[in-house]
N, CA, C and O of each residue as an XYZ file, in Angstrom:
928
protein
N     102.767     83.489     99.756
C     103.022     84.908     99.996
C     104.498     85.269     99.875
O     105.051     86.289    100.285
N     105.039     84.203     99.216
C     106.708     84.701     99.223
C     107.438     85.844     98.306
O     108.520     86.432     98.292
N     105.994     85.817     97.406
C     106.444     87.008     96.419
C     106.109     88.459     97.273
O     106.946     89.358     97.193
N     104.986     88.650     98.016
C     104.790     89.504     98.801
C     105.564     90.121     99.879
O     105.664     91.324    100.121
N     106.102     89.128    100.498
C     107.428     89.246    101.508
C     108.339     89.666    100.783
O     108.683     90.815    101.059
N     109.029     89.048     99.712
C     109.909     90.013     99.137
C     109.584     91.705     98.645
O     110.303     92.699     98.749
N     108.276     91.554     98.110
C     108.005     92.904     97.584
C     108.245     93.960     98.692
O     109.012     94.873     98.387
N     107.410     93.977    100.597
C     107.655     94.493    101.034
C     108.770     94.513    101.785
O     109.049     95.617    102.253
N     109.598     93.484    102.078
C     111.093     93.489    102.080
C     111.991     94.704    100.795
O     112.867     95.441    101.247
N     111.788     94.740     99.906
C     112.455     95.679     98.838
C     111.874     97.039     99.164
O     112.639     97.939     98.817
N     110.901     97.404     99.653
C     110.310     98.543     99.430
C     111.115     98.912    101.128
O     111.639    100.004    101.346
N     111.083     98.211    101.780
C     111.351     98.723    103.680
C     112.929     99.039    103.174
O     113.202    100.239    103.169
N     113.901     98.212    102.789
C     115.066     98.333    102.717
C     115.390    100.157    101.369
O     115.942    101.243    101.547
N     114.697     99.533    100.238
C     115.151    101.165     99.359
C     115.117    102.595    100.036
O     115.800    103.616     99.957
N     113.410    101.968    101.110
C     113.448    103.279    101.319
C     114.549    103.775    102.304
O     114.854    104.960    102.438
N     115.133    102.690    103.007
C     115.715    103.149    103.956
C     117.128    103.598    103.545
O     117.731    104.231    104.412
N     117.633    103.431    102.623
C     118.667    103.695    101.405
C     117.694    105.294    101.142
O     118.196    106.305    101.634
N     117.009    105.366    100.752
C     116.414    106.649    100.033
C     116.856    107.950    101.135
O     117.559    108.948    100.977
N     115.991    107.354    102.447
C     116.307    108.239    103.442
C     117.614    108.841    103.642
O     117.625    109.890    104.285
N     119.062    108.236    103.084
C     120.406    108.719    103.587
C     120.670    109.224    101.907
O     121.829    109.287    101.497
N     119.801    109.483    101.226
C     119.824    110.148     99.992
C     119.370    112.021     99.819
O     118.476    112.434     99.079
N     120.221    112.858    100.672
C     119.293    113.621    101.120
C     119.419    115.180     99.704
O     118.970    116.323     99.793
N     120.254    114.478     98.486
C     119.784    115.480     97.668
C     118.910    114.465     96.670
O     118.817    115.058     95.595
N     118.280    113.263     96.597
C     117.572    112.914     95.648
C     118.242    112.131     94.762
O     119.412    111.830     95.001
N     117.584    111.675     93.578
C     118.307    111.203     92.886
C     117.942    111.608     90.941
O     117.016    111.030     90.372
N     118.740    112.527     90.282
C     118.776    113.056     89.108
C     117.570    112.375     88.700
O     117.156    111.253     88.995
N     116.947    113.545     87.744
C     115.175    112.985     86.979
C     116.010    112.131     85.963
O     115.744    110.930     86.015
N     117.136    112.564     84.886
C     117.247    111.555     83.712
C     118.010    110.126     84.172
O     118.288    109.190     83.422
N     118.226    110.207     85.370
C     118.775    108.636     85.943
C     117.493    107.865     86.097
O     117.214    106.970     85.299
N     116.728    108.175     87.067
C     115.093    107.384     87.712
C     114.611    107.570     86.012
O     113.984    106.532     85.800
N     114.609    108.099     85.177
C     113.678    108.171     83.788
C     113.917    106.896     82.816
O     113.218    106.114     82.171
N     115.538    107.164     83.114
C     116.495    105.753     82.394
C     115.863    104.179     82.882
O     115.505    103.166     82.281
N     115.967    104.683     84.557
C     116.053    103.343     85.160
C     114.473    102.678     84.714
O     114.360    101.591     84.146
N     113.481    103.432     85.039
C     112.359    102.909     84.957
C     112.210    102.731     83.079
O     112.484    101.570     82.778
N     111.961    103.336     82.208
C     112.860    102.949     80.790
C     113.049    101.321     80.561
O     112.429    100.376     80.073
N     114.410    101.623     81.283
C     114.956     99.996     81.188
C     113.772     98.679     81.957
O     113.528     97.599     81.418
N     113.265     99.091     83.128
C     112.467     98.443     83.597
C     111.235     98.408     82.849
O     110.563     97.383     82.962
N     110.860     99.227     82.191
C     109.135     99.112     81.567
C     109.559     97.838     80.225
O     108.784     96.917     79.966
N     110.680     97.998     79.623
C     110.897     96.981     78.800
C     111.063     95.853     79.110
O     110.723     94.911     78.395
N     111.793     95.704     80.591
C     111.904     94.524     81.126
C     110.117     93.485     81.062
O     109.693     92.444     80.562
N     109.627     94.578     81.887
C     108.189     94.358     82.480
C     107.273     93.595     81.105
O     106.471     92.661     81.141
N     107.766     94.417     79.933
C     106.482     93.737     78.275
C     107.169     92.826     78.259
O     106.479     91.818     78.408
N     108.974     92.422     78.079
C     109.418     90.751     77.862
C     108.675     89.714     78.834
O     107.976     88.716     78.662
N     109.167     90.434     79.949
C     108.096     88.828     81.332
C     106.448     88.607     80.966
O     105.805     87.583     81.194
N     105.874     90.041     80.242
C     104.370     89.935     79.978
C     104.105     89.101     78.404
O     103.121     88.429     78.094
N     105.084     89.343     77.735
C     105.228     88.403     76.555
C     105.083     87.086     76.690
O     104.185     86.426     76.169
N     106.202     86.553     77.586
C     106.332     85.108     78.209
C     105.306     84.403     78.885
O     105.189     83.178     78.854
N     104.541     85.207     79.514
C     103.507     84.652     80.199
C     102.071     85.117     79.602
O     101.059     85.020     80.296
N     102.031     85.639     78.252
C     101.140     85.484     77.356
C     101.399     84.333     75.973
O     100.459     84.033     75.236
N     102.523     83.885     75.816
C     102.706     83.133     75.275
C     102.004     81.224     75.746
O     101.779     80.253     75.024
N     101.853     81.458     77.425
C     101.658     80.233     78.051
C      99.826     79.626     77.257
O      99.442     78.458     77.198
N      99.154     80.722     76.829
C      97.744     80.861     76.195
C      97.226     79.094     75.943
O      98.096     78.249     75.734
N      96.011     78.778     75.987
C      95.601     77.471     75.129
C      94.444     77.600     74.219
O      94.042     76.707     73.473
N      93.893     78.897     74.351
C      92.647     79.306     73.906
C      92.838     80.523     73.523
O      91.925     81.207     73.984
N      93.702     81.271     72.792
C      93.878     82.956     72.325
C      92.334     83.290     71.640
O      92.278     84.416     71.144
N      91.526     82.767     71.576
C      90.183     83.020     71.233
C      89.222     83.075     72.060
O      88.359     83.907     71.776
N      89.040     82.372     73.153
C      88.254     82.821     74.737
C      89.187     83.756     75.456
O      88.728     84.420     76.386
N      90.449     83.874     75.118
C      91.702     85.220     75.327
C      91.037     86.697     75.181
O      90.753     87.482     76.086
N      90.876     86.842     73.803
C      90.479     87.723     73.264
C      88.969     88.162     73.247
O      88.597     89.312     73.011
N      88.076     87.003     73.551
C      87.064     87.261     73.533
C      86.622     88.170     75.231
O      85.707     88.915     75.582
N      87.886     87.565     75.925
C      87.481     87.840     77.639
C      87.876     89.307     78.254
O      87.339     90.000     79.118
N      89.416     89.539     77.180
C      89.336     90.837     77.244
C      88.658     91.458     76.743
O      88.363     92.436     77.430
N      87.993     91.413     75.413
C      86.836     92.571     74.819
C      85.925     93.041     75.530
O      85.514     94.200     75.583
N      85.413     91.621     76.407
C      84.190     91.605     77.291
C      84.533     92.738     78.566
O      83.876     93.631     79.102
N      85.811     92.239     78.724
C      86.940     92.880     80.080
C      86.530     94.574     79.710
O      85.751     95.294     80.335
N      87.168     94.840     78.741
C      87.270     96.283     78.411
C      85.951     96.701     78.369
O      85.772     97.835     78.814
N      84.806     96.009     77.890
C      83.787     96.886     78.125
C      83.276     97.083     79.419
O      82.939     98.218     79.757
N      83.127     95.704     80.535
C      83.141     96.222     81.344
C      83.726     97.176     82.418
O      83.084     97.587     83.384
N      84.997     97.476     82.145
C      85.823     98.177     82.757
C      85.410     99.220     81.982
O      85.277    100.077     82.856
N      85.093     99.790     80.885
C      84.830    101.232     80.860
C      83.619    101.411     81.163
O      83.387    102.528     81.626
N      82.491    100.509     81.044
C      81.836    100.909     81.691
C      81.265    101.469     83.125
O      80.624    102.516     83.209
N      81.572    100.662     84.191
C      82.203    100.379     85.057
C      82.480    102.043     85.619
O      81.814    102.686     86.431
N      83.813    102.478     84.795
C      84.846    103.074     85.072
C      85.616    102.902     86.614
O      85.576    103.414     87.733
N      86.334    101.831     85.875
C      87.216    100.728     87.059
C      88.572    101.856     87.291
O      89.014    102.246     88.372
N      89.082    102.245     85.802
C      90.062    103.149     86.210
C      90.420    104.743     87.011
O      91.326    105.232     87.684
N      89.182    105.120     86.494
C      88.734    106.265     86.986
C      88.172    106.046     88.260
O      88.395    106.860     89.157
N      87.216    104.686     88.526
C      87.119    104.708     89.871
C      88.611    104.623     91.191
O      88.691    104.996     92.361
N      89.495    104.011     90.335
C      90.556    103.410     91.231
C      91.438    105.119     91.761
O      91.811    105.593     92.833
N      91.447    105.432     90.758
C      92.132    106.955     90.542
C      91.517    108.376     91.638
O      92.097    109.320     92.175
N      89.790    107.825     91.592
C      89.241    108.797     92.520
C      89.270    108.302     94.083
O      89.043    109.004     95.069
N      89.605    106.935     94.054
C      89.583    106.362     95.409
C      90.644    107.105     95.927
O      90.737    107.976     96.792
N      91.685    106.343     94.920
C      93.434    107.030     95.466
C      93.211    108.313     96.194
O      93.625    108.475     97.341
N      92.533    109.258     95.503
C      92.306    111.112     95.257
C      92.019    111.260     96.517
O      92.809    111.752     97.323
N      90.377    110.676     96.925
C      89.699    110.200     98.156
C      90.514    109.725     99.310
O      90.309    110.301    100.378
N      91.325    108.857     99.282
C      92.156    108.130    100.301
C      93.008    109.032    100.896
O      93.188    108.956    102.112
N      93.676    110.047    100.104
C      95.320    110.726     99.983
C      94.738    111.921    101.239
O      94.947    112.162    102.428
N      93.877    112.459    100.082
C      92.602    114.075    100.939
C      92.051    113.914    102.382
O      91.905    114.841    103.179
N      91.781    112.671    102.594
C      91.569    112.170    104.000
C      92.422    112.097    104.842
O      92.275    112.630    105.941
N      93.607    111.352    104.470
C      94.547    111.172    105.117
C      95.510    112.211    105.721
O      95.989    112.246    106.855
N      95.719    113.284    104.386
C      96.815    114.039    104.609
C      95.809    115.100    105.329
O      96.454    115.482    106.306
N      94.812    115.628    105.333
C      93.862    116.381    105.960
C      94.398    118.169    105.468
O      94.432    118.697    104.357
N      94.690    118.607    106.586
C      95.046    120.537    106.281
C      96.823    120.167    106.697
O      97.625    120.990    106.255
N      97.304    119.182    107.373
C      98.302    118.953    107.928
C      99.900    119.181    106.677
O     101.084    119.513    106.736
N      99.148    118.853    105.937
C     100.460    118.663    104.114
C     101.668    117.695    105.248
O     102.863    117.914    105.045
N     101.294    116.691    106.365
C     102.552    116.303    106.475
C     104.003    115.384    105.382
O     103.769    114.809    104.320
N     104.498    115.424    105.614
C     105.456    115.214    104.851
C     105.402    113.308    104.841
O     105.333    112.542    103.881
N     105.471    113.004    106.429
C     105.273    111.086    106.600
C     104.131    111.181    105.855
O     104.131    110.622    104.759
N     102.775    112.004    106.361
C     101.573    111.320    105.594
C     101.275    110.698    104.015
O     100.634    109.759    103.543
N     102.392    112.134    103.347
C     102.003    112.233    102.244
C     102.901    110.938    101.307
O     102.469    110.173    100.444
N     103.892    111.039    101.721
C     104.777    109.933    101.796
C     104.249    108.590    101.536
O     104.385    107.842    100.568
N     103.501    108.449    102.834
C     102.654    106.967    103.226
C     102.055    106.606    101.797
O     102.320    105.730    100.973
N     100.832    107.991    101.867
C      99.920    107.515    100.972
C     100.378    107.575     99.649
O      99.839    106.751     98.910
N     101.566    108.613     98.910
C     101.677    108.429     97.923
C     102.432    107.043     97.415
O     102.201    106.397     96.393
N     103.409    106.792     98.460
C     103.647    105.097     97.977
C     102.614    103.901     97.955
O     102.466    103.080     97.049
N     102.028    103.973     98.985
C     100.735    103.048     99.340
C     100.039    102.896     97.838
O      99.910    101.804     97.283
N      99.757    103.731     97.461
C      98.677    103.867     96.380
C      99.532    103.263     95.313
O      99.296    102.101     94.985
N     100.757    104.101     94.583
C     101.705    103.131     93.687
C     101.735    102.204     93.846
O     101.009    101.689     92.996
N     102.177    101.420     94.507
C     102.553    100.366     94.868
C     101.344     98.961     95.296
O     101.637     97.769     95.387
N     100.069     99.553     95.485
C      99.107     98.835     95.520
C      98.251     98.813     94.295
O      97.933     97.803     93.668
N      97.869    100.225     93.991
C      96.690    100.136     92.940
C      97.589    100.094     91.638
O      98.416    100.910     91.231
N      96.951     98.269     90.845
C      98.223     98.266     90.152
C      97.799     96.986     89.249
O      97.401     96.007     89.881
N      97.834     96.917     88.177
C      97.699     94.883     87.708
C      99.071     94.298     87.775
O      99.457     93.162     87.502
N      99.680     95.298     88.183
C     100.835     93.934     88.838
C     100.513     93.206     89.836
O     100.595     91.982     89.932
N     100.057     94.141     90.764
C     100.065     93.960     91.905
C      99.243     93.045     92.122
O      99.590     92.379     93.098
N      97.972     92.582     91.493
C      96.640     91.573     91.408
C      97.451     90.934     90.895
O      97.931     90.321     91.848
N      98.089     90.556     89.825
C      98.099     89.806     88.973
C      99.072     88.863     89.246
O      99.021     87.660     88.992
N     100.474     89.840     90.086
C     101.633     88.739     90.521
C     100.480     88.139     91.650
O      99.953     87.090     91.279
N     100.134     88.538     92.649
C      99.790     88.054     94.228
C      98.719     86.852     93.329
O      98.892     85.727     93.798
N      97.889     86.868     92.396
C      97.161     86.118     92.145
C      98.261     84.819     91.220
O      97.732     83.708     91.196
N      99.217     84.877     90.737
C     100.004     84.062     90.267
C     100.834     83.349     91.578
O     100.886     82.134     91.770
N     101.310     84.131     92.218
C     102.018     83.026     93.550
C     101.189     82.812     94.607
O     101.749     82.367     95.609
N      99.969     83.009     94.678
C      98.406     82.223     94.800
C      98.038     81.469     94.666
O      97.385     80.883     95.529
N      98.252     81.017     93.440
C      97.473     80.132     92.583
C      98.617     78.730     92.669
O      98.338     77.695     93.273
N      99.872     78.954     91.962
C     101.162     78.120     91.461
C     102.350     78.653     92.309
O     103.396     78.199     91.845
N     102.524     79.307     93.188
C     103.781     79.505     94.161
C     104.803     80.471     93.100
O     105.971     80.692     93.420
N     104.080     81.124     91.532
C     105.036     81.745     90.574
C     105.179     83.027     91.317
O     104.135     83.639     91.543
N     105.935     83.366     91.596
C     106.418     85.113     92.185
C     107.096     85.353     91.263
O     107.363     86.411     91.834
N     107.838     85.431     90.075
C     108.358     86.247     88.794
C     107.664     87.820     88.672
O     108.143     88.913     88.367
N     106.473     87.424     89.015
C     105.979     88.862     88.626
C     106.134     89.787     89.701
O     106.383     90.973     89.483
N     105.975     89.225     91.076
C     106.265     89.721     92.356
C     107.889     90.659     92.249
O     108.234     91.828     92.429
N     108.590     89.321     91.840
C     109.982     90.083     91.671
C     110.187     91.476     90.941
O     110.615     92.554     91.353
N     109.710     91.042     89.664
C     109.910     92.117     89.127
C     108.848     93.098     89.700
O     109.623     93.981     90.066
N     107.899     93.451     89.956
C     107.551     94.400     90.827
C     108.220     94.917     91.775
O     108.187     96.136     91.940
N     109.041     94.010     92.678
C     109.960     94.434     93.803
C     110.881     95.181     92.990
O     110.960     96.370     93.300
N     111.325     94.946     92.398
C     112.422     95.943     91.591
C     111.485     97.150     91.256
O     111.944     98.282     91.408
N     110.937     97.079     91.066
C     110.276     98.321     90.532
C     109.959     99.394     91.722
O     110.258    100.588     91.731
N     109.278     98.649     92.715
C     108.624     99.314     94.136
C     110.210     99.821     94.487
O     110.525    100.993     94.696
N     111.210     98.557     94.504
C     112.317     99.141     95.393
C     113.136    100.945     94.682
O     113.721    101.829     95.308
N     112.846    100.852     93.410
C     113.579    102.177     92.684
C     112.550    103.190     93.207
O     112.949    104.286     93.600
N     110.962    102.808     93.236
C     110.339    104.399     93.647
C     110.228    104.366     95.180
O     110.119    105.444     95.765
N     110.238    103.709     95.579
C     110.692    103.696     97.261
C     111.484    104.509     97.366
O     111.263    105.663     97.733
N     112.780    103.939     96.990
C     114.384    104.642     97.020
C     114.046    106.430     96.692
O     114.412    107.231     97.552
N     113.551    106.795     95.797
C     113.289    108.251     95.072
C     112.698    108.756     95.775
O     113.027    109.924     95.980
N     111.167    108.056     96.768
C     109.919    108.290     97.288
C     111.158    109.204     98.674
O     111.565    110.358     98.812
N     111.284    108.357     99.165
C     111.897    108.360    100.784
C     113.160    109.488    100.231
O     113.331    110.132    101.266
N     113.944    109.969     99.392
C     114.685    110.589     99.313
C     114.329    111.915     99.675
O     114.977    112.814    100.210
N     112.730    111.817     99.122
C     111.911    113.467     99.096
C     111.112    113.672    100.092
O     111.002    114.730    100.712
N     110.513    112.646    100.285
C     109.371    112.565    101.023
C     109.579    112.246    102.339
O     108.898    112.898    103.130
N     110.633    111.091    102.992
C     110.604    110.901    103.987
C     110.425    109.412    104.741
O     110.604    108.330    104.181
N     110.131    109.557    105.788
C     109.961    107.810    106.690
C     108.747    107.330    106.211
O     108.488    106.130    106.115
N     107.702    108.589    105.792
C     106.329    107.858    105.662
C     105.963    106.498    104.475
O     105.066    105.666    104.337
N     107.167    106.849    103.813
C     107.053    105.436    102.383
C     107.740    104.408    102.953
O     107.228    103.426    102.415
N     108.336    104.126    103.486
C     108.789    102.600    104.252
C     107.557    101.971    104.688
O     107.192    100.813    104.488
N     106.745    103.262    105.553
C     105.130    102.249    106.262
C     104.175    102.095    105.406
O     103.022    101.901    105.790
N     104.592    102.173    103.763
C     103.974    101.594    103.057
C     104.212    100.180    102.620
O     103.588     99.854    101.609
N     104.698     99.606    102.965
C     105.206     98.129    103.145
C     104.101     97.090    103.881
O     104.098     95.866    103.746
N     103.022     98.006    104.816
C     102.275     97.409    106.115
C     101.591     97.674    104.956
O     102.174     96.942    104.157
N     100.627     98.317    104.274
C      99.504     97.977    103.525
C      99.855     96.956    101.965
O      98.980     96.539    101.206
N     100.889     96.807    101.855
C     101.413     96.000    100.550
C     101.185     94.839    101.221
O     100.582     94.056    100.487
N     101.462     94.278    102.569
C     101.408     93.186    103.349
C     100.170     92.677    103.091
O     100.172     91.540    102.621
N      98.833     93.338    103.312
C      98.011     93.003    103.485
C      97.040     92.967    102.503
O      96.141     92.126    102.498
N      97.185     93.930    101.577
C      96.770     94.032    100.167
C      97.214     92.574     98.964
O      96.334     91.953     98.369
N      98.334     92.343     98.854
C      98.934     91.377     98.025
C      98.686     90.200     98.972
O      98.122     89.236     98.455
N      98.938     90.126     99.985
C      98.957     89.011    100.625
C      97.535     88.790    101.051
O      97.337     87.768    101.708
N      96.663     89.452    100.831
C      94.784     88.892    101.412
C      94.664     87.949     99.572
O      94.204     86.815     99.441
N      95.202     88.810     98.419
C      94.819     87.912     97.535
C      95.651     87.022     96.958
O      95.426     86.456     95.888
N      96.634     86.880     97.657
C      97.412     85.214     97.227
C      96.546     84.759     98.109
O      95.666     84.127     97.526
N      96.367     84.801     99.472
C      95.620     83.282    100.254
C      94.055     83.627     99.801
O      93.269     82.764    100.193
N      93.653     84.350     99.305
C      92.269     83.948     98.455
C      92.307     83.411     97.282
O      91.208     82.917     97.028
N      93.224     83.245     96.256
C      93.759     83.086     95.352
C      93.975     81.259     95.535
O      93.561     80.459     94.696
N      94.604     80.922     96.637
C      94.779     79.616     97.179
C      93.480     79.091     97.582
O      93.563     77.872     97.731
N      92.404     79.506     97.796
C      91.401     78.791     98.277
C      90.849     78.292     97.059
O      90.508     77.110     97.001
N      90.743     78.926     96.245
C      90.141     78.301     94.833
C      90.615     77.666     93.955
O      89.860     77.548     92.990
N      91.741     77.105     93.850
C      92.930     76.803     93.592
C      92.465     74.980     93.111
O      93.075     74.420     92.200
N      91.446     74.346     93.812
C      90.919     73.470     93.507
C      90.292     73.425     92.117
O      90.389     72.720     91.113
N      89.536     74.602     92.553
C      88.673     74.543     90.895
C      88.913     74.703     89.696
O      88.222     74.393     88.726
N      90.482     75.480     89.773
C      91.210     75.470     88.739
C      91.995     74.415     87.497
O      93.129     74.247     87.948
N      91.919     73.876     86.557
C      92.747     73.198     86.125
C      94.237     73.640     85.259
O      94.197     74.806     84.867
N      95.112     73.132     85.021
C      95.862     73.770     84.318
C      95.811     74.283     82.642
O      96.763     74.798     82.055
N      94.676     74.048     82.144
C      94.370     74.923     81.067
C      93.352     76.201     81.439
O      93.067     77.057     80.602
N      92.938     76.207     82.559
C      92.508     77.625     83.077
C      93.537     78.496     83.671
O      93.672     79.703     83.471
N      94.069     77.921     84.241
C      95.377     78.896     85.007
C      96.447     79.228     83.979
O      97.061     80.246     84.299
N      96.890     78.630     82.741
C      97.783     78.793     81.610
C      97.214     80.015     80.775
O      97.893     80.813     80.129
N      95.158     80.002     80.981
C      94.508     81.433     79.614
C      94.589     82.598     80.673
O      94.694     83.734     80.209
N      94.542     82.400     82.466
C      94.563     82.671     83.097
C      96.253     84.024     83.260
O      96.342     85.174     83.690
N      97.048     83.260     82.790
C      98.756     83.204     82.930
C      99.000     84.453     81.831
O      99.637     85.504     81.910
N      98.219     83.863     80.806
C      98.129     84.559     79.614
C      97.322     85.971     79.339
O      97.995     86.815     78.747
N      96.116     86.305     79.648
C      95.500     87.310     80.271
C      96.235     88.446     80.232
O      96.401     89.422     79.500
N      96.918     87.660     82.046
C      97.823     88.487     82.973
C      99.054     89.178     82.248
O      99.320     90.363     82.448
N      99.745     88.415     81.443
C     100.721     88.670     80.691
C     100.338     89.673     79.758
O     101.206     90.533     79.608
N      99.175     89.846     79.003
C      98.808     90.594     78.008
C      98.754     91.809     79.530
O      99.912     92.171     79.736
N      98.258     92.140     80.045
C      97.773     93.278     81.066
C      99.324     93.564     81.339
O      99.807     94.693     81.254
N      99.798     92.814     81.561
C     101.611     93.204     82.389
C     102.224     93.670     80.944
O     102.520     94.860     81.051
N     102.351     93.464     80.391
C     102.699     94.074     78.819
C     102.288     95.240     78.347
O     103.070     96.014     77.795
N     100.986     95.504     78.515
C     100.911     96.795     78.271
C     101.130     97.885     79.577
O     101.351     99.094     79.517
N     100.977     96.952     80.846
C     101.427     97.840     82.060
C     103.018     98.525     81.768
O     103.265     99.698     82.052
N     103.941     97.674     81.215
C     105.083     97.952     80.632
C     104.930     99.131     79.250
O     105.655    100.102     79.030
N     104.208     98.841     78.772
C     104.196    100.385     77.718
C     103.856    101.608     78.509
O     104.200    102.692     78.036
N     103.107    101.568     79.867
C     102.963    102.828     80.165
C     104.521    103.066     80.916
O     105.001    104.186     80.739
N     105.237    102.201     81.641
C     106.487    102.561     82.453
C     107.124    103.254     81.620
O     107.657    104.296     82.004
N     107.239    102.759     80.023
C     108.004    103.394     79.435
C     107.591    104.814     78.600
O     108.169    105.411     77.691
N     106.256    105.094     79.368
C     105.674    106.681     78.451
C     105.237    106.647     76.997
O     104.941    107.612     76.291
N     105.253    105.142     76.626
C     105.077    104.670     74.683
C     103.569    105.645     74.453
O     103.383    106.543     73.632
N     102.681    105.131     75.425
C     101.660    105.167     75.386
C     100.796    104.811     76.437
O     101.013    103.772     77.059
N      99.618    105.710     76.783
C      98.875    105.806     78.343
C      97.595    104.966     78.153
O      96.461    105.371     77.899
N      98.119    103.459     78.367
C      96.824    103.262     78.204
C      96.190    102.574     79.744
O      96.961    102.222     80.636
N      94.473    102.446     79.881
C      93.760    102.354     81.078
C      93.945    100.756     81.229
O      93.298    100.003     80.501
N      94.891    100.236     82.243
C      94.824     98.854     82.405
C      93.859     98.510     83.368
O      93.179     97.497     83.199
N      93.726     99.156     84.262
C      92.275     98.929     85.430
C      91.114     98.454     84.475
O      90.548     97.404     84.779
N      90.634     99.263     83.132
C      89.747     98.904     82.600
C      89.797     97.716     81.649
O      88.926     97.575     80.791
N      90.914     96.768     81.807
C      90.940     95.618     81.132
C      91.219     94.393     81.853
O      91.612     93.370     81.290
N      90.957     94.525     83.461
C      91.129     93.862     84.550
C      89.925     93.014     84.611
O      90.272     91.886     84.963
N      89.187     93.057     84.497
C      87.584     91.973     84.032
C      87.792     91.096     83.583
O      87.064     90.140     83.852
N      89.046     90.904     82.524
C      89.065     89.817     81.616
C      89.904     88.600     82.816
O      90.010     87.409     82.522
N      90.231     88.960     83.643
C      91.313     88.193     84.204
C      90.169     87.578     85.124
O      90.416     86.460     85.577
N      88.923     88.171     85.468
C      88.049     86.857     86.027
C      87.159     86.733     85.143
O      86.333     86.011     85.700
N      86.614     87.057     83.687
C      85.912     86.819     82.958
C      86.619     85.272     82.450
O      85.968     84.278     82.127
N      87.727     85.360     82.475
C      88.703     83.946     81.790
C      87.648     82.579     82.510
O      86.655     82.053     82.010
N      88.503     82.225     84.193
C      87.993     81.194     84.392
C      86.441     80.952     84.637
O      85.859     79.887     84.844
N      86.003     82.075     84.566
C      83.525     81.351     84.379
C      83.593     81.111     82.969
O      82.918     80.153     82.594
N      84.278     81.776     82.026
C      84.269     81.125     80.564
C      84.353     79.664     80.492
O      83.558     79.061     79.771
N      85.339     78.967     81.248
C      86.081     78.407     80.599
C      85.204     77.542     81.255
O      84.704     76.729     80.477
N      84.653     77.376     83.035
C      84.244     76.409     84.176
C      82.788     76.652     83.302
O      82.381     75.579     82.857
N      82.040     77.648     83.006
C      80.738     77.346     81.955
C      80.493     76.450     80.994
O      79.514     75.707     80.927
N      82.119     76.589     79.650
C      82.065     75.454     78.946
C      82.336     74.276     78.953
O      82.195     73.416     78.083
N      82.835     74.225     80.212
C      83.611     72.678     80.916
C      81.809     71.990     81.276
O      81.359     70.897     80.931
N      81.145     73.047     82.029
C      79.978     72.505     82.212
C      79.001     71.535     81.079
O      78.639     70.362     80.980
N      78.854     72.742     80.373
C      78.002     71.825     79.075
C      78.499     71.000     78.451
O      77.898     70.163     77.779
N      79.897     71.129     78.600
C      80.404     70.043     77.929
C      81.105     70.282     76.911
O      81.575     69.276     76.381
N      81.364     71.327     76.409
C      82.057     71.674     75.022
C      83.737     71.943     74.944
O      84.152     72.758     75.768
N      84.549     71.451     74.204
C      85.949     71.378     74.409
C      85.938     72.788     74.755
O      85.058     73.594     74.454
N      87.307     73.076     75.609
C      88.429     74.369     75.553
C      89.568     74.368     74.797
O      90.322     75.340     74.815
């Protein structure tokens, strides 16, 4: 969970920086910054799609991925939860902490970073992706809390428990894994964090929730053909 601790460590501290920010911070600065960060985000997703041993049960797992995710509608479901979650919460009140809470909560959770690092320093103790998420959480924290208030710092308590329930589930299975599952596994993730990086940078909007299937479609592929017996 060390990538998690840092993540909500970055997000408690920006915001609290955000808070003594009390005119905000310029749209073409935060536009730049995140910019520079969405490019960051496709190089680390490059690297850890490069780790691949099978780009053909790869490709085959996302196809499968994407259909079930649109079918599904994983993204649209995630999007109406958020909608659902926010409407509850904030009630007739429009408070300012509430809205705060939930609008970071939701960034910052509903996310394939957010699965994807907690399931990488889960699995192999890798937090790279964690990090760079923390950078990321810590800039809209910082912006969040400038406008919004105290309520985005106590979004840190649901990042706790969200990222951190699936690294130590992530660790329990950790047996069954070998290292050519966790490498198509690595790889997946990297393809998903790569294009999560084209949307930071506005290139193009595309639905990563609906290509999140492939990232457990990978290891029953792979523990199926291990079964019968047929190389990976």
């Amino acid at each position: 969970m060390t990538g998690t601790l840092i993540n909500a460590g970055a997000i408690v501290i920006a915001g609290i920086i955000g808070l003594f920010l009390k005119k905000g911070i310029p749209d073409n600065i935060s536009r730049t910054i995140q910019d520079g960060l969405g490019v960051l985000v496709i190089i680390i997703g490059i690297q850890c799609a490069l780790q691949g041993e099978n780009y053909a049960l790869i490709g085959v797992s996302l196809a499968l991925g994407a259909v079930i995710g649109e079918w599904r509608r994983w993204d649209e479901r995630l999007n109406e939860l958020g909608r659902k979650f926010e409407k509850r919460l904030m009630g007739e009140s429009e408070s300012q902490f509430v809205k705060g809470f939930v609008s970071a909560t939701l960034l910052f959770c509903i996310g394939a970073m957010a699965i994807i690092g907690a399931l990488e320093d889960g699995l192999n103790g890798n937090y790279q992706i964690l990090l760079v998420k923390s950078m990321l959480d810590g800039i809209f924290s910082l912006i969040f809390a400038a406008s919004m208030g105290l309520g985005v710092i106590f979004s840190a308590i649901p990042v706790l428990i969200y990222q951190g329930g699936i690294s130590l589930a992530a660790g329990l299975i950790k047996p069954l894994l070998n290292d050519a599952i966790l490498n198509n596994i690595t790889a997946v993730g990297g393809v998903l964090i790569a294009v999560l990086g084209i949307n930071l940078t506005g290139l193009k909007e595309i639905k990563v929730a609906n290509l999140l299937p492939a990232v457990f479609l990978v290891p029953i592929f792979m523990l199926i053909l291990g079964w019968v017996g047929m190389r990976i």
